[in-house]
N, C-alpha and C positions, 0 to 999 in steps of 0.2 A: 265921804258919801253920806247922804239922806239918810234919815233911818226908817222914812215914811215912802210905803212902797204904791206900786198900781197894778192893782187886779186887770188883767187882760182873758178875753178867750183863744185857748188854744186851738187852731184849725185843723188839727191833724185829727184822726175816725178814732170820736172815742164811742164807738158801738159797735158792741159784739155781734160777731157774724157766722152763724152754725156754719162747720165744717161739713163735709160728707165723707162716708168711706169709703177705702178702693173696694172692687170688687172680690169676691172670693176666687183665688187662682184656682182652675183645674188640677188634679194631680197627673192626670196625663193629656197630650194633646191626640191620641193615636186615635182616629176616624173624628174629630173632630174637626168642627167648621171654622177656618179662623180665616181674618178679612185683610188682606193690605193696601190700605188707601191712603194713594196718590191724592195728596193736598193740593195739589199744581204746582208744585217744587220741584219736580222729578223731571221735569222737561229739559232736554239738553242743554237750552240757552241757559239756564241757571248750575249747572256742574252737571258734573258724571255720577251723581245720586240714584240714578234708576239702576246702577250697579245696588246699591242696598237691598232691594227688594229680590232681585233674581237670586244674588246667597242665599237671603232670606225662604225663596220660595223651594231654593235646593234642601237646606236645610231643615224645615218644616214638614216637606215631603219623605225626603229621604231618611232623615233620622229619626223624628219624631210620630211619620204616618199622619200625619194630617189635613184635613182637604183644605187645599188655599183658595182661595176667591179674592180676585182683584178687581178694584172702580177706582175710579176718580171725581172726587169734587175741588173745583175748585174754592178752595174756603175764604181765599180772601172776598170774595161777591158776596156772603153768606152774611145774613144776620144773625142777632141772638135767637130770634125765633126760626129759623132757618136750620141755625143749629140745633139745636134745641128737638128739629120734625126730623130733621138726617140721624142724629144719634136713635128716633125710637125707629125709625125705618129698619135703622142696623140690628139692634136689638130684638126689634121683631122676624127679623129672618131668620133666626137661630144661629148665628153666630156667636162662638161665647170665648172668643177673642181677638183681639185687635190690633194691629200694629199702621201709624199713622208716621206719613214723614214729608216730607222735612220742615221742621221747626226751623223758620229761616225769613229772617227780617219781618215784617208785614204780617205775613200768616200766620208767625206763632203763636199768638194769641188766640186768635178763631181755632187754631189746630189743638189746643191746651182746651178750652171752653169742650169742646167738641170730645177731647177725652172725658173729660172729667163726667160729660151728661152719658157716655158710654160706660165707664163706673160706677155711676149710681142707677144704672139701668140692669149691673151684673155683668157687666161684659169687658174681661180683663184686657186692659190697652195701655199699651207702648206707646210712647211718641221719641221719633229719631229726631234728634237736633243740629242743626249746624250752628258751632259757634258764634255766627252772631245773630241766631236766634234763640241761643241759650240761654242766655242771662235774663230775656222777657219772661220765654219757657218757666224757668226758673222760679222766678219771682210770683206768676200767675199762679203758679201748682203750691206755692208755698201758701199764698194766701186762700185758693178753692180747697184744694186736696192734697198736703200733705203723704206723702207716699209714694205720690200717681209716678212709674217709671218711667225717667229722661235718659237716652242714652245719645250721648255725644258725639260726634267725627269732626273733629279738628283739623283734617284735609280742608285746603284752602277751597273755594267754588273755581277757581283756576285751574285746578291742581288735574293734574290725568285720573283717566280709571283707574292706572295700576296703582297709586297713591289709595284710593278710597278703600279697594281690594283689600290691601296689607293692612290699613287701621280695622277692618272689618275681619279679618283672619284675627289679629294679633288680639281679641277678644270685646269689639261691638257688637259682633252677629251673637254672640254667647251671651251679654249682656242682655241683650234684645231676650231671647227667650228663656233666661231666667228670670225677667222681670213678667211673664206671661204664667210663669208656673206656678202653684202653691211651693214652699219651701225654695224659691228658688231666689227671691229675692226677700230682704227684711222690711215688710211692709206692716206700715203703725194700724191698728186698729182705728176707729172712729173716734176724733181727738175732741169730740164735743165740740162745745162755741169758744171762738177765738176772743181770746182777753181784752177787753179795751184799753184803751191808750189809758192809764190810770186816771184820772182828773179832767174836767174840763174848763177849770180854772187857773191861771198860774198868777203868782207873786214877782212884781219886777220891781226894781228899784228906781225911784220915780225919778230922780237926777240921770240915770241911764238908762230908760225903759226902752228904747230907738234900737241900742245898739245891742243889750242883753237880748231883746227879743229877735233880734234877726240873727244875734249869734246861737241861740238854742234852737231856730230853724235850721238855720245852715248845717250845724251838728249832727244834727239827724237827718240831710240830705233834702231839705226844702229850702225852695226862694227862689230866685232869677238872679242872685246876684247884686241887688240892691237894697237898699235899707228898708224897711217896712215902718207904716205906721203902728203902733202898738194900737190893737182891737179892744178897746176897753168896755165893758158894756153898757155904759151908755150909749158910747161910739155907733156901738151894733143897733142898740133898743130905735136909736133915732135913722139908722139907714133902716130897717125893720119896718119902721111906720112910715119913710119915705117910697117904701117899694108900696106898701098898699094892699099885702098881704101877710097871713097869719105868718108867726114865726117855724113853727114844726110844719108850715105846708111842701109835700115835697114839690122839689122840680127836675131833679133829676131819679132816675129807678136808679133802682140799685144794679152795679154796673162794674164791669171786670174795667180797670183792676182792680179797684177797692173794694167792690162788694158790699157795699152799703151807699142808703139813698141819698141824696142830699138836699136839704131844708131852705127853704128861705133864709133862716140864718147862718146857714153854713155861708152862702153866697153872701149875704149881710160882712160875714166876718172878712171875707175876701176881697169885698169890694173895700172896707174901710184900711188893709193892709194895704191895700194898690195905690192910697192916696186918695179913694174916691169921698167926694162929699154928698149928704143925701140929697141933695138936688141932681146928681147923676143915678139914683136909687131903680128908676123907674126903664132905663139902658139896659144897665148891666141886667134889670131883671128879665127885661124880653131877649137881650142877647142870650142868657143860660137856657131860657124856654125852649129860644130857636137850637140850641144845642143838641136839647134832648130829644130830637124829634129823629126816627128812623132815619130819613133819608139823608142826614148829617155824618148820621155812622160813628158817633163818639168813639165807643171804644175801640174802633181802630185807627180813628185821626190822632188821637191819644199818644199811637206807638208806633206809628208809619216811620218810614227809612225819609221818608221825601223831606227835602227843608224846609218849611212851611208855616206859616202862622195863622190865626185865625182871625181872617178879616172882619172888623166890624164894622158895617157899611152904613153911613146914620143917613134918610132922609126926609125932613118932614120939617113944621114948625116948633121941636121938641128942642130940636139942635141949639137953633139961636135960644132959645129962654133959659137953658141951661149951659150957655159959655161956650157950648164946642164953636170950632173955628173952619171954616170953608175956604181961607182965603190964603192969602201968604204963609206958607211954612204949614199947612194944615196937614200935613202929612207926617211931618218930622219934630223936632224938638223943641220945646220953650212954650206950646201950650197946653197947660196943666189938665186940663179937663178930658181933651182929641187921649193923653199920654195916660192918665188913672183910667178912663175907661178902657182901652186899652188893654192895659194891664192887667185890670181885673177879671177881662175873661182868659186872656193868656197863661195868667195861674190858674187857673183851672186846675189843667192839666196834674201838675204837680201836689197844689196843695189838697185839691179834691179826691183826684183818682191815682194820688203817688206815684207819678212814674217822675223818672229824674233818669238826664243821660245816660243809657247803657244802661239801666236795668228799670226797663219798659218802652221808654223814649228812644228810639235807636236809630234817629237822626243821627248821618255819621258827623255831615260838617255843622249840625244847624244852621239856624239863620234870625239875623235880627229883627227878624217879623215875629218871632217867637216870644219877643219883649211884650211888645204892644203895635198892634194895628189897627188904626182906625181914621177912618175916612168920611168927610162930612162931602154932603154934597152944598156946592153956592149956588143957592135956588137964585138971590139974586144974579148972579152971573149967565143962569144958563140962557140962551133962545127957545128954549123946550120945557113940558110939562116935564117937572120933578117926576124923579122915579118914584115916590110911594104916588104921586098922579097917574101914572102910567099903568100902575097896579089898582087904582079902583079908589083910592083912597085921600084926596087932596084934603084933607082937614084933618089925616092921623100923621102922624110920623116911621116912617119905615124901621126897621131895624133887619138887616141883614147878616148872615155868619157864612159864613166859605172858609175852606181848608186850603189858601193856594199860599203862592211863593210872593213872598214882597215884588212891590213895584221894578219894574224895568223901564227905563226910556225911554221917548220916543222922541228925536228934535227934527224940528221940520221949523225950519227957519225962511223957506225960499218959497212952496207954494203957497199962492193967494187964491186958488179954489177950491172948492170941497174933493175933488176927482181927487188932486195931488195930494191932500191934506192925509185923505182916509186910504191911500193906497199909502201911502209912509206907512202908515199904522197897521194895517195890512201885513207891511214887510216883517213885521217886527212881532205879530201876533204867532207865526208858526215858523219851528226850525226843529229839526230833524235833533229828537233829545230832548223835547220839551213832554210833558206829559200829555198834556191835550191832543197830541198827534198817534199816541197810544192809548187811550182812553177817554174819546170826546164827550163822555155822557153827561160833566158838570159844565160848570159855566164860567166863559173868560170874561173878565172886566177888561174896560175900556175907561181910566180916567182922563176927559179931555180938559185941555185946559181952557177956560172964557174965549182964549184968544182963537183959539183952532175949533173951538164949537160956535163963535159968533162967524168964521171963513166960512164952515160949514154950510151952516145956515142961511148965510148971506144967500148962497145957490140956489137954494129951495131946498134943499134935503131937510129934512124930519129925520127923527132918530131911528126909525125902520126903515129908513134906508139907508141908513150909515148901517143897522144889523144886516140888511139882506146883502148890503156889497162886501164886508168884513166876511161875510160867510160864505159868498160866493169865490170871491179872490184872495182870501186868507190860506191858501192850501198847499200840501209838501208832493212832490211823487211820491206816489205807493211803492214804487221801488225805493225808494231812497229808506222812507220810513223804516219796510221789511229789512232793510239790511240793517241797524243798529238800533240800540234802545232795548227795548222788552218786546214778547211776544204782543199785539196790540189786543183789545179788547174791543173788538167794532160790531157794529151789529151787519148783518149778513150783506146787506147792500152797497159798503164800503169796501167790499173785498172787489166788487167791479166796478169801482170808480177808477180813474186815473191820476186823479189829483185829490186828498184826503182833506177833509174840512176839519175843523179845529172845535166844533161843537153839535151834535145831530140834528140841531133847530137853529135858525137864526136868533129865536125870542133868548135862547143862551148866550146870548151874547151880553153883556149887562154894561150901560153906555152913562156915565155920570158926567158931569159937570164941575172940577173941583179945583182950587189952585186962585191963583192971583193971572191975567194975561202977564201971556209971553208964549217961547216958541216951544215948550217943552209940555209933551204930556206923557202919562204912562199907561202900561197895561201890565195885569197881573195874572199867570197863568194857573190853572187850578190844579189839586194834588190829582184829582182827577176820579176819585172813588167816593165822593160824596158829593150831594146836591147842596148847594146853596136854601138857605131856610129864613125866609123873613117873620120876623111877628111886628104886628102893628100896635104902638102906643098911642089911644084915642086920645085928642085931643081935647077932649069933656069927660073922659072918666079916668079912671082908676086901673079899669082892665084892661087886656088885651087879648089877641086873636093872633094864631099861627096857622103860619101855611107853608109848604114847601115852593119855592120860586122854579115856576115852570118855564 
């Protein structure tokens, strides 16, 4: 081996980040106000959990004399600021404890956030957990609040009441209200600011630097699974002045899980791990913009159950000058540019805001869209103004991010008119179990292919009419819906429809151009709790401009 090594930058948070303390426990609960709120986990269709609360309300009254007061929010819909106004609401009503439940896939997060702002407000909180929202629970309270009391039920969400009953007899319910007491549970004091990662520099050995460096990722539970480029700082220095911005500028707030902000060069170092070159600098930078913008909802596409990857949608004259690929195989493997950009925002997740399967990511089966996703549009291919044209902008380039599920297929091999083309597409856009049928508020893609977008067209259709008929005739029975899946999330005028549409506007419908002809094209359904977010890369400057895709 070499004796002459190579300095690399480490991507993991080396910046300390103040902790907060639990609240001070009452020594008694007797005439005191305490609150139990129903996260939206307590609902039947999700287990026999609203058994929790009723112990809970016996016990609190009967033994301890305490007035109970119960609400419900549901927290998944809740932002940070959201939470953030619920916790001083609580707080200001005099309530000076709390008990939150159920910590359980999706919600555990917002339901941990939501503690912890009711602990630094003084008001002592529980949060109940179900197993497989424990380990996020877990992970969150270790990195905010140290202390903050989890109590667990290991009863399956299958499992009968009388199951949840006996784990809550045999000592959850006790657990629960000694974690509300002073002296009832051993809670740390205020643990100061959390240590940084030591170093921001590491020492690799230059004849191995490939495989050391993605073996000391992996070690401590980063990476996707393949090799990384070793981040060396020039690496960085030159994506840094590729992106066009200072290097400490941030671009992401500081943000659960990590709790700390993230720089241009954090995203520098990420992109150059992914394989990116700095002529892809100026992507990856508007794709993280688009990231952090509310109605993307990072921290909890971060740690959603649902399989899903984060699309990144390219279209403009940005694509061709910089390599990406619109045409044969642009979706899938063997071109370097479509796959490093990709990737680069795909770690994100992991390398920025630490989450890694099952302790924060709790995707049960994942999905290969979680590699890398990205999609060019072939402006020469399409018969229609390019989608960043459509949005205002023919001389920028688009850049798009969504939270949905990799491509599915669409083959239509037999019609030769637009009617037959886009009712194929149609069939394929809504089925009973997909999330858009439970949640239409984001936005379904439509990748067509040259061949079924020039049928199209042939007809006279425009791309607002392929939205308005996709929206029209894309729909499941409302019966069918209500009987499986999840409770839906509709806005009030869907509950008297007959047949359920797949997005609340047609203009949600998002219609590309992309592929080589032939008879296949696909569609991609969204996770369903965040909007679509473009930012535009000018095609004369330097900056850019975001907006959330209406």
């Amino acid at each position: 081996m070499s004796d002459r090594t190579l300095t690399v930058i480490d991507p993991r948070s080396s910046i300390a980040v103040p902790q907060a303390s639990v609240a001070a426990r009452p020594a008694s609960l007797d005439g005191q106000r305490v609150l139990l709120l129903d996260n939206g986990k307590l609902d039947p269709s999700f287990g026999q959990y609203a058994a929790v609360f009723e112990v809970l309300r016996r016990m609190l009254v009967d033994d301890r004399h305490a007035v109970v007061e119960s609400d419900t929010a549901v927290l998944l819909d809740h932002t940070l600021d959201d939470l953030r106004t619920l916790a001083e609401k609580i707080a200001g009503s005099g309530v000076v404890a709390a008990v939150l439940a159920m910590c359980d896939t999706g919600v555990s997060m917002p339901t941990v956030v939501l503690a912890t702002e009711l602990e630094t407000r003084g008001v002592a909180t529980v949060a109940v957990c179900h197993g497989i929202g424990y380990t996020t629970a877990r992970a969150t309270v270790d990195r905010l609040l140290p202390g903050l009391p989890l109590v667990e039920l290991r009863a399956d969400r299958t499992a009968p009441v009388d199951a949840v009953l006996a784990e809550l007899r045999d000592g959850a319910a006790d657990a629960v209200l000694r974690g509300l007491l002073a002296g009832g549970a051993e809670l740390p004091a205020h643990t100061g600011p959390r240590r940084p990662v030591p170093g921001r520099l590491l020492e690799l050995p230059v004849d191995d630097a490939v495989a050391d460096f993605t073996a000391r990722l992996r070690k401590s539970g980063f990476g996707d699974g393949l090799l990384f480029t070793p981040p060396a700082p020039e690496r960085v220095a030159a994506m840094v002045a590729a992106m066009g911005e200072p290097a400490e500028a941030e671009i992401w707030p500081a943000m659960i899980p990590r709790g700390a902000p993230v720089s241009v060069e954090d995203v520098a170092v990420v992109a150059v791990m992914a394989g990116c070159t700095p002529v892809l600098g100026r992507l990856v930078l508007a794709a993280y913009r688009a990231m952090a913008e509310d109605e993307f909802r990072l921290f909890q596409a971060a740690i959603t159950t649902h399989p899903s990857g984060t699309l990144v949608l390219v279209s403009g004259p940005e694509a061709e000058r910089v390599g990406l690929v619109s045409g044969f195989g642009g979706m899938g493997p063997g071109h370097w540019a479509n796959v490093a950009l990709g990737r680069a925002v795909a770690l994100s997740y992991n390398l920025l805001l630490g989450v890694r399967p099952g302790a924060g990511d709790l995707s049960q089966q994942g999905s290969p869209a979680e590699l890398s996703y990205c999609v060019v549009e072939n402006l020469a291919a399409s018969p229609w103004p390019g989608y960043h044209e459509q949005l205002g902008a023919p001389s920028d380039t688009a850049v798009l991010v969504l939270k949905c599920e990799g491509p599915h297929n669409v083959l239509d091999n037999i019609h030769t008119n637009a009617h037959g083309v886009v009712s194929t597409v149609a069939h394929a856009l809504h089925r009973v179990g997909m999330n858009n049928c439970y949640n239409p508020s984001a936005q379904t893609v439509v990748f067509l292919n040259p061949e079924h977008a020039k049928i199209i067209a042939s007809d006279g259709w425009t791309v607002d009419d392929v939205r308005y008929f996709l929206y029209d005739t894309a729909r499941s029975p409302r019966a069918d819906v209500l009987a499986s899946g999840i409770p839906p999330s509709w806005p009030s005028w869907f509950w008297a429809a007959d047949r359920i549409p797949i997005v609340t506007s047609p203009n949600d419908i998002i219609i590309v151009v992309t592929g080589a002809p032939g008879p296949q094209s696909q569609v991609a359904v969204p996770w369903g709790y965040s909007r679509g977010v473009v930012t535009f890369v000018p095609g004369d400057s330097n900056s850019s401009r975001t907006e959330t895709d209406r």
